[in-house]
C-alpha positions as CSV (number, residue, x, y, z in Angstrom):
1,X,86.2,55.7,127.5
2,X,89.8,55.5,128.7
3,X,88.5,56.2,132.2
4,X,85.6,53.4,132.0
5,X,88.4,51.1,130.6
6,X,90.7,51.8,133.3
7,X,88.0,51.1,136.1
8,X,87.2,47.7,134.5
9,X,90.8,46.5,133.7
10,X,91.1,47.4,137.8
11,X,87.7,45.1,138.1
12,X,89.2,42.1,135.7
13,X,92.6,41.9,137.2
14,X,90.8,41.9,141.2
15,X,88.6,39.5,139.9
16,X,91.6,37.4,138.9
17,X,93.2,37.3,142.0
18,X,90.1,36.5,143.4
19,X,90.4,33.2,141.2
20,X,93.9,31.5,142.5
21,X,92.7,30.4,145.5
22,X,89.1,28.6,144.4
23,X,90.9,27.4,141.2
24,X,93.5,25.8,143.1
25,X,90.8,24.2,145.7
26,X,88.8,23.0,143.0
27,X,91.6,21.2,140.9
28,X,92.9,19.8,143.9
29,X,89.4,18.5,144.7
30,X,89.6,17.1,141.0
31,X,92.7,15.3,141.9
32,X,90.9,13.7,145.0
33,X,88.3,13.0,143.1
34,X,89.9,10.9,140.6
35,X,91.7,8.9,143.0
36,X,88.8,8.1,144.6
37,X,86.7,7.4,141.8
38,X,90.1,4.8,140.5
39,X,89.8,3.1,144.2
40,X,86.4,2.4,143.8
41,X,87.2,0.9,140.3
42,X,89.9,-0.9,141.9
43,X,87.9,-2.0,144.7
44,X,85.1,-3.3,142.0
45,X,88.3,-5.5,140.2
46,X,89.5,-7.1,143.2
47,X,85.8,-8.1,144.1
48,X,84.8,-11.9,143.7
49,X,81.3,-11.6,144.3
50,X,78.8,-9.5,141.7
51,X,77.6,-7.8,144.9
52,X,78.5,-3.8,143.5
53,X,77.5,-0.4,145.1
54,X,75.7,1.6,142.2
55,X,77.4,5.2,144.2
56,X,80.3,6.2,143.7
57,X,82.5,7.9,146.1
58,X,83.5,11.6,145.6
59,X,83.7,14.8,147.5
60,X,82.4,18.4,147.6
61,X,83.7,21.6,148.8
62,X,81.9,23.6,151.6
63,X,82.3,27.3,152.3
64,X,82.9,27.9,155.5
65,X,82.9,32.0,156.3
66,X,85.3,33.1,159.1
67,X,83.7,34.8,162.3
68,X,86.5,37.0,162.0
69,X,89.3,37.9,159.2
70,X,92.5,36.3,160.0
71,X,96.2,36.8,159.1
72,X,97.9,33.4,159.0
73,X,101.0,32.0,158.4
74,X,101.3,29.1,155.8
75,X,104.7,28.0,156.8
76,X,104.9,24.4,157.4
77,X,105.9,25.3,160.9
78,X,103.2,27.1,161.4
79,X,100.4,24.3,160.7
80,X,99.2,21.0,161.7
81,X,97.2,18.3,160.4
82,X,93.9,17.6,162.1
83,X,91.6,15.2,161.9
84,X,87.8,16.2,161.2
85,X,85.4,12.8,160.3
86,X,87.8,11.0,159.6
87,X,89.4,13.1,157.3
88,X,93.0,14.6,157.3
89,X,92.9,18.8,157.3
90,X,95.7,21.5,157.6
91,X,94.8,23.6,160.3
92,X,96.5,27.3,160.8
93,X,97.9,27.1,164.1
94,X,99.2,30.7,163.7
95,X,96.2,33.2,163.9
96,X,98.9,36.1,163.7
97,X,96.4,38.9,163.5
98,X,92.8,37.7,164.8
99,X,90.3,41.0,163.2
100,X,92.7,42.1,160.6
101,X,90.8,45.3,159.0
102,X,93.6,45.6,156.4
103,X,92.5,47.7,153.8
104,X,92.8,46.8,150.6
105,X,94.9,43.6,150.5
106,X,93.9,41.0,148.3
107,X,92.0,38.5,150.3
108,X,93.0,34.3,150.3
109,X,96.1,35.6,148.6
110,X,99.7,33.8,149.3
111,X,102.2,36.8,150.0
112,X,100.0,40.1,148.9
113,X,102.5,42.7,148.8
114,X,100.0,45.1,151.1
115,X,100.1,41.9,153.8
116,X,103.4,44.4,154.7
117,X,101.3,46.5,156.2
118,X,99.5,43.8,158.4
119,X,100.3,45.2,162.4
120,X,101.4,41.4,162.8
121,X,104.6,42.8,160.6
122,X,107.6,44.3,161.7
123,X,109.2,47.1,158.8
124,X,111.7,44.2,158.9
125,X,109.4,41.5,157.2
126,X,109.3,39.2,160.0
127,X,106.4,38.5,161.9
128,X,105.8,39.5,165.3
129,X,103.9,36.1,166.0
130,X,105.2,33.3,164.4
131,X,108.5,35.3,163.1
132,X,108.1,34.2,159.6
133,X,108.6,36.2,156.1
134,X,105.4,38.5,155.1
135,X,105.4,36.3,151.8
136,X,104.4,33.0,153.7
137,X,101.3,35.2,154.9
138,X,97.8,35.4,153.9
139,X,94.9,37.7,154.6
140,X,91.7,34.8,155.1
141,X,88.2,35.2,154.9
142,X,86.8,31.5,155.2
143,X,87.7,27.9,155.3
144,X,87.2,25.3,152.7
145,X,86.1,22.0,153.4
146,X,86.1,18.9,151.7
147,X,83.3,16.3,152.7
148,X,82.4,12.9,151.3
149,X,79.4,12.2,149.4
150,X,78.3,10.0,146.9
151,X,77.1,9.4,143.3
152,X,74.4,7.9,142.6
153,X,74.4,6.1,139.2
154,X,71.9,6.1,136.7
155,X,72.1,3.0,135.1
156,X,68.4,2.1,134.6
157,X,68.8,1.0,131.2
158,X,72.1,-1.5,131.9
159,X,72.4,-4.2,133.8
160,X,74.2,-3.9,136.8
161,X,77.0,-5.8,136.9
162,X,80.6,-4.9,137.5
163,X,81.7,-4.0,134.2
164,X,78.9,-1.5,133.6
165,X,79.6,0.1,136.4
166,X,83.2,0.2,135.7
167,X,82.4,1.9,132.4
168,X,80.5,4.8,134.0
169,X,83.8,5.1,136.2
170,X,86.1,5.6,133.4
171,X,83.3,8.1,131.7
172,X,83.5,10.0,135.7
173,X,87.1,9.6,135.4
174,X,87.2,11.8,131.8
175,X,84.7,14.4,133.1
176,X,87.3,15.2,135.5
177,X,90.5,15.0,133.7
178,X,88.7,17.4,130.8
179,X,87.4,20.0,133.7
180,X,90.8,20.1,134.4
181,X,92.2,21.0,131.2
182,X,89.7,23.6,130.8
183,X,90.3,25.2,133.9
184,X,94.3,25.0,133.1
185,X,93.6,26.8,129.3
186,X,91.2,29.2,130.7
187,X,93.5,30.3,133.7
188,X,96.7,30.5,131.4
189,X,94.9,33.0,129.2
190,X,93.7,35.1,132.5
191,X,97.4,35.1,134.0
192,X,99.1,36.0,130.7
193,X,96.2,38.8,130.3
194,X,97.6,39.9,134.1
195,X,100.8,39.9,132.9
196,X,100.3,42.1,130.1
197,X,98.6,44.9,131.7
198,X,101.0,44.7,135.4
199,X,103.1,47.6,136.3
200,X,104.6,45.7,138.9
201,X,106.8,43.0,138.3
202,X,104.0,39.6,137.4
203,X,103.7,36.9,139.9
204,X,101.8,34.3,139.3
205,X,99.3,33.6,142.1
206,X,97.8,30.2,140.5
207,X,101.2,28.8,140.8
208,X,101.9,29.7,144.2
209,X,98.8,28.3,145.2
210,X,98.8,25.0,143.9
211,X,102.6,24.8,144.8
212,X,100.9,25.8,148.3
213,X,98.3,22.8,148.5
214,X,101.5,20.3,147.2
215,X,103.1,21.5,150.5
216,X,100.1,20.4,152.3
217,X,99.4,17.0,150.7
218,X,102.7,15.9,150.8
219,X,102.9,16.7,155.0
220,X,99.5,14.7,155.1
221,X,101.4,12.4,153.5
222,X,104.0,11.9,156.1
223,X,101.6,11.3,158.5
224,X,100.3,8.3,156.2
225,X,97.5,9.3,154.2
226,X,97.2,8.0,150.5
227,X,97.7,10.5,148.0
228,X,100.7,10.0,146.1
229,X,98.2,10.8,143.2
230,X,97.4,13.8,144.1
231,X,100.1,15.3,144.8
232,X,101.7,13.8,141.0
233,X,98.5,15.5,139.5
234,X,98.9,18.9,141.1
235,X,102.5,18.8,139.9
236,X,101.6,17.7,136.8
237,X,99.0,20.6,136.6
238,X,101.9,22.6,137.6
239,X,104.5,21.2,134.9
240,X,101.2,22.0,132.0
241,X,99.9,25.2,133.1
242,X,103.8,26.5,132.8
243,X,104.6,25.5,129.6
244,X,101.3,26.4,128.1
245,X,101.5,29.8,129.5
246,X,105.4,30.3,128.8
247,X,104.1,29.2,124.5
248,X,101.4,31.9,125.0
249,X,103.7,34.3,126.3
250,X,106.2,33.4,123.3
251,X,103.5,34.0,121.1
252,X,102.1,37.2,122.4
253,X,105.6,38.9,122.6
254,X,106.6,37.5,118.7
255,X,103.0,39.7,117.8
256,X,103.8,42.7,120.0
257,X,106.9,43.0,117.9
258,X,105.2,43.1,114.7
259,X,102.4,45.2,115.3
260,X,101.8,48.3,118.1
261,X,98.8,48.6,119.8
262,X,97.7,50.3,122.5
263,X,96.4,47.9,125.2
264,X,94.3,50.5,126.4
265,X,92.6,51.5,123.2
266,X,89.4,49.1,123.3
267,X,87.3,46.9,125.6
268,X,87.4,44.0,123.5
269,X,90.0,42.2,125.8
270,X,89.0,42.9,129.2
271,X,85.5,41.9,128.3
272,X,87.2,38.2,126.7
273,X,88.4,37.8,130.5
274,X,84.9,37.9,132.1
275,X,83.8,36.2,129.1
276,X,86.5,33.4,130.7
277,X,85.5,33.1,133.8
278,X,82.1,32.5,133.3
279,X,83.4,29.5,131.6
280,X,84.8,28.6,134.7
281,X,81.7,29.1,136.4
282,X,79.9,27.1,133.8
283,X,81.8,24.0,134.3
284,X,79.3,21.3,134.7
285,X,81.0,19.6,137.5
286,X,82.9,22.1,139.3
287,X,81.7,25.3,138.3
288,X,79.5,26.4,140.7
289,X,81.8,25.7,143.3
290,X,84.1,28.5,142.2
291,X,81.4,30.4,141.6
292,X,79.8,30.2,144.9
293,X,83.6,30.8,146.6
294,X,84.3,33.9,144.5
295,X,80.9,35.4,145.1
296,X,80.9,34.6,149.2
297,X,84.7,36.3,148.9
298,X,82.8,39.2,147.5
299,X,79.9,39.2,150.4
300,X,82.2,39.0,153.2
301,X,84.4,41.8,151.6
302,X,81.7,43.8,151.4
303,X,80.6,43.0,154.8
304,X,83.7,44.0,155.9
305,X,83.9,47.6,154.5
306,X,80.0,47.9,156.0
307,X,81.4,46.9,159.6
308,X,84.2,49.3,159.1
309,X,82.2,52.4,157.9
310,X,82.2,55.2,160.5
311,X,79.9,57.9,161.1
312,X,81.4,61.5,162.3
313,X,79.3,64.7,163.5
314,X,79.7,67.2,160.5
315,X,80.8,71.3,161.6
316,X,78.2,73.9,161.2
317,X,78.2,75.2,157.3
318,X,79.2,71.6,156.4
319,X,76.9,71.7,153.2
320,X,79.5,74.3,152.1
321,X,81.9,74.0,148.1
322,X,84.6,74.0,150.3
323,X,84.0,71.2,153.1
324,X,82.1,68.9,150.8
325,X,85.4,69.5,148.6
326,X,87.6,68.3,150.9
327,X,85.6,65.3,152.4
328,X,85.4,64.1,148.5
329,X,89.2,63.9,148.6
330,X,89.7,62.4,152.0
331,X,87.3,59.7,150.7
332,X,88.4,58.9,147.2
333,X,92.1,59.1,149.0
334,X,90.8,56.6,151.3
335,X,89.6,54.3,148.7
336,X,92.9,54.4,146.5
């Protein structure tokens, strides 16, 4: 059992890290959504005629999969703002490793320690590209991309007139803000359970990305673009998530000292986490959009290790204790 428990704690905490990067897409897709949704509303205010749209304005998320993996830099030096229909995008100008086969680094992951081993690196940190720090480095897989769409209301059964409209606003309005909490409470209990079972010092890869997509809005936003709100609700997110997780971690650390358990000794916590996420995936807005990004991550690495796979021409006597020994440990020290 210990060895079962082991290989699914290793699944749970992957999974995880998996998370940071569609978590922080989504809620920052939230925050746009929101602002759009309270332009609209302001939009219906300021209008003197009773002439009103019954859609309302929102975006979607598209997965767009790489041809090839990527190393990039996220450095603010090291990107630009494009524009793609009319829409504002950071683009990574530095491809620092174009076909990086790096095994076993976590994937759309801010600063992976195994990013280090990237041949883009130097043993000194720096980059041999862009001459940046390994940490403002990422190992990509795919690009995410925000399009505008529309909501059709259902208001067969009010009139429509601005105020009713308005209404189902505010109601759009709520759906998001309480997405958001649950996604904030959800990924606060999978980060603390990260903490608690790391041998390595815990960093916190939620943070870093929304900290990350701040970065980004706020240099769209010196080129003009209106999203003062979004950027206030990603740090507000930020500001939350922090003190909710440091009460948790007060909490957890006050019952450690009382009573000693073994984290290993039973499932029952690991399988709470993937009992979590799919209540991220089951989000009724948002759900299945970090469910389809954390599932496509999961293709593409699996894709990956297909292209990579080599075949070899096996001696004479191959099927031999000995031989089929040693290839067993070349392979499971290959997949450490």
């Amino acid at each position: 059992h210990a060895v079962k428990d082991m290989q699914s704690l290793n699944e749970a905490q992957l999974l995880i890290h998996k998370l940071s990067r569609p978590v922080a897409e989504i809620v920052t897709l939230i925050q746009e959504n929101i602002l759009l949704a309270k332009q609209y509303k302001e939009k219906l205010l300021n209008n003197s005629t009773n002439q009103v749209s019954n859609k309302i304005p929102q975006k979607t998320g598209k997965f767009v999969p790489l041809r090839e993996r990527l190393t990039v830099c996220v450095n603010e030096k090291c990107t630009e703002i494009i524009n793609v229909n009319g829409e504002q995008r950071i683009d990574y100008k530095s491809n620092c490793h174009v076909g990086c086969s790096l095994h076993r680094v976590v994937q759309e992951c801010i600063g992976h320690p195994i990013i280090k081993r990237c041949q883009a690196l130097k043993q000194t940190g720096s980059c041999r590209k862009c001459g940046c720090h390994w940490t403002k480095h990422m190992h990509i897989t795919y690009k995410y991309e925000r399009n505008l769409t529309y909501i059709e209301i259902d208001n067969s059964n009010l009139l429509r007139t601005p105020q009713s409209i308005m209404t189902i606003i505010d109601e759009r309005i709520s759906d998001l803000r309480n997405e958001e909490t649950s996604i904030r409470k959800i990924c606060v209990q999978l980060s603390l359970f990260l903490k608690q079972n790391s041998i390595t010092p815990f960093n916190d890869d939620i943070i870093e990305y929304l900290q990350h997509f701040i970065n980004e809005e706020k240099q769209k936003r010196s080129t003009g673009t209106d999203n003062i709100d979004v950027i206030k609700g990603l740090e507000q997110m930020i500001k939350d998530y922090t003190e909710e997780f440091n009460l948790y971690t007060s909490s957890v650390s006050s019952q450690n000292n009382s009573t000693s358990t073994d984290r290993f000794d039973n499932s029952s916590q690991i399988d709470e986490m993937f009992s979590l996420v799919q209540k991220l995936y089951d989000l009724p807005i948002n759900g299945k959009l970090i469910e389809e990004q954390v599932r496509r991550m999961k293709e593409g690495r699996a894709q990956a290790a297909r292209s990579n796979e080599q075949f070899v021409d096996l001696p004479s006597g191959y099927n031999s204790p000995d031989i089929l020994n040693n290839l067993k440990e070349i392979v499971n020290r290959r997949k450490r």
